[in-house]
N, C-alpha and C positions, 0 to 999 in steps of 0.2 A: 393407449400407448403402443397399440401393436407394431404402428409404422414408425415407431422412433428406436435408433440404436443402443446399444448397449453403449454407456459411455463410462470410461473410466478419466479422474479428471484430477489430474498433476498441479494443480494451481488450484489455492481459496480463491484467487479471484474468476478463474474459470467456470467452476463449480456456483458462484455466485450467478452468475449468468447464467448458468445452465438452471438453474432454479429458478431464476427471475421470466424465462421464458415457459414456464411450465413443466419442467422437465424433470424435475427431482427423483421422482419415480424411474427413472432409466439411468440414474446413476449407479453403478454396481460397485465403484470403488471411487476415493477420495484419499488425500492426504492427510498426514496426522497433524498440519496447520487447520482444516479445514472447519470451523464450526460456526460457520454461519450460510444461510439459515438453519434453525433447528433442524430441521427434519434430516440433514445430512450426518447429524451427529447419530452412530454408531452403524452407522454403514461401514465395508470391510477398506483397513484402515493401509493405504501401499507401503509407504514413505516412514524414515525415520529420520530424526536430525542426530548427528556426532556433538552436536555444541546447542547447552542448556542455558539460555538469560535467569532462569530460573538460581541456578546455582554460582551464577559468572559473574564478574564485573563487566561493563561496557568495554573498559579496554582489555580485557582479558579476552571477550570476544571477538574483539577489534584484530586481536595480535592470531586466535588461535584461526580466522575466517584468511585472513592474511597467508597464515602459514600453509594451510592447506591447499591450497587456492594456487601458492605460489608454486605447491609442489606437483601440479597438474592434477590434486585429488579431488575429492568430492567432500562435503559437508552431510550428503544425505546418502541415506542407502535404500537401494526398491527392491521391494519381496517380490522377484521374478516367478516364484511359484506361486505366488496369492495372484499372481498377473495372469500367466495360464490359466489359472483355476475359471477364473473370474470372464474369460475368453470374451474380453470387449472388442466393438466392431468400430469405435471411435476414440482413442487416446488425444487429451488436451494436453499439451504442454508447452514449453517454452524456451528461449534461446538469451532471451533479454538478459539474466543475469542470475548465474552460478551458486552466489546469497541466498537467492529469492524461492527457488526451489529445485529437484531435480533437472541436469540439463538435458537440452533436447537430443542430445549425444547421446547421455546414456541410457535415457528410454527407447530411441531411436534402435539401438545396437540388442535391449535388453527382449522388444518386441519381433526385431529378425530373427534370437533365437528361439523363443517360447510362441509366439503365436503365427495364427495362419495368414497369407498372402494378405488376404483378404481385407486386415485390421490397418485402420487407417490411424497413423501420427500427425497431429496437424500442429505446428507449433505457433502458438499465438504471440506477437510482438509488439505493446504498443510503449511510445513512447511521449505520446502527448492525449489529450483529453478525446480528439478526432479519432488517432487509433484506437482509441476504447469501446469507442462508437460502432467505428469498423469492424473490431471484434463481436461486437454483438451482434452485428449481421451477420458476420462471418460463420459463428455457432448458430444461429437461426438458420440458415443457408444448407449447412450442414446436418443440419435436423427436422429441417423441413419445416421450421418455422419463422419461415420470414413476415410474415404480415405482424405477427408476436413481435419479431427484433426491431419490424419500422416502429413499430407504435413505441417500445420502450425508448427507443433512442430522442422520438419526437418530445419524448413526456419530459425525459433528461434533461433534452435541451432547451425545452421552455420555463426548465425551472433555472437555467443559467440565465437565459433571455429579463428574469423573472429580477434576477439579482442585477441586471445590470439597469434594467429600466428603473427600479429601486432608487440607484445610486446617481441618477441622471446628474440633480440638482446638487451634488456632491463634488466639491471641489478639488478635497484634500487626499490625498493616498499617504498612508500613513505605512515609515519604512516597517517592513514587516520581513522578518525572518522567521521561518521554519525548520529547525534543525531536528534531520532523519537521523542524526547518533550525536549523542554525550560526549563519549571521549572514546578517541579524537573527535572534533565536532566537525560533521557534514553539514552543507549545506544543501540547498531543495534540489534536486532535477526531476528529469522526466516531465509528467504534469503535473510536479505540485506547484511551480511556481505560476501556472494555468490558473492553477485554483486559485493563489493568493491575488492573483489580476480580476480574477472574476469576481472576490470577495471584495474589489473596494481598493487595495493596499499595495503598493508599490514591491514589484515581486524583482527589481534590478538585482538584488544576491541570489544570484539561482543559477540555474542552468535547465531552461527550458527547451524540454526534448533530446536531453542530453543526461548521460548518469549523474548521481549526487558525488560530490568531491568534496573532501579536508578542505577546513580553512584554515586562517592564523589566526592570533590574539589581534593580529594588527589589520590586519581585512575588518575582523568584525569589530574593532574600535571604530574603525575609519567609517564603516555603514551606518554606526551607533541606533541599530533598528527602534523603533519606538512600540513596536510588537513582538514579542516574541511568543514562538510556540513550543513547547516541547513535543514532539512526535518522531523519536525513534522510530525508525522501520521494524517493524514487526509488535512493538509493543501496545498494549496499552494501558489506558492513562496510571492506572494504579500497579504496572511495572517501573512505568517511568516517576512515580514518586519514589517507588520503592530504590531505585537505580539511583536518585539523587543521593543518595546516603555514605556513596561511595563514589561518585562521581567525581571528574577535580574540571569542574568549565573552567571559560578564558580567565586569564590574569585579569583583565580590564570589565570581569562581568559586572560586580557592583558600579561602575559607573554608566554602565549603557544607561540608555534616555529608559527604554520601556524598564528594568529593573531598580529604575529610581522611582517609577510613577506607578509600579504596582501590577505593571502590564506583563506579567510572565502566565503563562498559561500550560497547561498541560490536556491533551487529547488522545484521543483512541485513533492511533498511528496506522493501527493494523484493520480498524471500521472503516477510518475514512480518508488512510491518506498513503498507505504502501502497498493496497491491495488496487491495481489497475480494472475495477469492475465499477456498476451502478452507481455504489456510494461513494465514489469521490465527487458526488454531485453535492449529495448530504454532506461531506468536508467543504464544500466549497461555503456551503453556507452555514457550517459553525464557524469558518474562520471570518464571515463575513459580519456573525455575532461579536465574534474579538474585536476587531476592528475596527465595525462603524456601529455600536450598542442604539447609537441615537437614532438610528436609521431600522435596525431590525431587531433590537432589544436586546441585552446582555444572554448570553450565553447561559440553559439550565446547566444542571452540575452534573447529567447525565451527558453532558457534550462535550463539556471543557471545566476545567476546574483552574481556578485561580493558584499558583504555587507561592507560600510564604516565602519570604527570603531568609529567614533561616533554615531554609532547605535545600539552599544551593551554596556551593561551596567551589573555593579557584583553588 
């Protein structure tokens, strides 16, 4: 590991890839989002969040990410002196979106005071399945491990390849929604609705390559998806049971087609579908399990779990 940098790394899903190319060992610092893969977990920790899903209702953190947000503040705060301390020669970070983690602003500003010339900010952006790709060459690149970032991305893509030769003889795309927050309900962007395309299912309610947005009671009557997913951004699946309990979905949810037929589902939001790294390859194909069962078998209950419908509530 002598020839790899000191990398400290602002994003799970940064850190995912910094792992997945060998590199864990040269991680010196991580965010307190960051706990996958093992081995990251209790490295020294930068980041903290102002707003707990843990203690909040969805729209309590709807309202408090809003307020903050609106007032030009931050949601997270960075330990500038665990940053010095720590004296990395490569900072991950990002610009994509304020929610998601530390912006690249204010590591940007936090690094010009505390560290030397030297220490490099890269901020990573992607905004569809291709950029994620790109990212991984792009930390390979910068770590000197490119021949690592071709082969992962090659392996990636042919397990995408993999899902669509599957689905050749398959006629049907079944509407499929996947909503990134409860209440208010978002609906997919960036690359999840990449994934819902690549799963099989008709990803037309989305905003592909582009941020997730509010919908109405009367958009998602009018889509009446025949799938639905639950995957809050940043949750997973046993937050998002936990969150139904207080939750208030659309007026018109008992009548959608999937919440008549049983088709409500709940997934690890934060495994396989808000984190922009390797495994939204793996989401691509649990939701492909939703979706087309007959094709690639129902989904284990380590991937996606079925929601009663007395557990959701308008």
């Amino acid at each position: 590991m002598s020839n790899a940098p000191r990398i400290v790394s602002l994003l799970p899903s940064a850190t995912e890839i910094v792992c997945a190319l060998g590199l864990a060992d040269a991680l010196v610092g991580v965010t307190h989002e960051c706990d996958y893969p093992p081995e990251v977990v209790g490295k020294p920790v930068l980041t903290a969040s102002r707003i707990s899903h843990q203690t909040m209702t969805g729209a309590e953190i709807d309202h408090a990410v809003r307020a903050q947000l609106d007032g030009h503040g931050s949601i997270y705060d960075l330990d500038e002196e665990l940053l010095r301390a720590l004296k990395p020669d490569l900072i991950l970070t990002q610009e994509l979106c304020d929610v998601c983690a530390v912006s690249y602003k204010t590591v940007e500003r936090a690094a010009a005071r505390v560290l030397d010339a030297d220490a490099r900010v890269v901020s990573l952006e992607p905004n569809t399945i291709r950029d994620i790709f790109s990212n991984v060459r792009t930390v390979g690149s910068l770590t000197s491990r490119d021949a690592g970032a071709i082969k992962l991305v090659a392996e990636l893509t042919t397990r995408l390849d993999a899902l669509a030769l599957a689905l050749t003889e398959t006629r049907t795309r079944p509407r499929t929604l996947v909503l990134e927050w409860l209440e208010p309900p978002f609906i997919p962007g960036h690359w999840v609705p990449e994934q819902i395309a690549f799963a099989g299912g008709d990803a037309s309610f989305g905003r592909a390559g582009r941020p997730s947005t509010t919908t109405t009671d009367e958009e998602v009557r009018a889509y009446d998806p025949e799938r639905i997913v639950l995957a809050p951004c940043g949750y997973y699946k046993e937050d998002t049971l936990r969150a139904l309990g207080a939750a208030r979905l659309p007026s018109c949810w008992h009548d959608l087609s999937a919440v008549r037929a049983g088709e409500v589902w709940a997934a690890d939001a934060t495994s396989y579908f808000s984190r922009p790294g390797p495994r939204v390859v793996r989401g691509a194909e649990i939701l492909a399990r939703v979706i087309h069962p007959d094709v690639f078998g129902a989904p284990e209950e380590h991937e996606a779990v079925r929601v009663a419908s007395g557990l959701m509530k308008t």
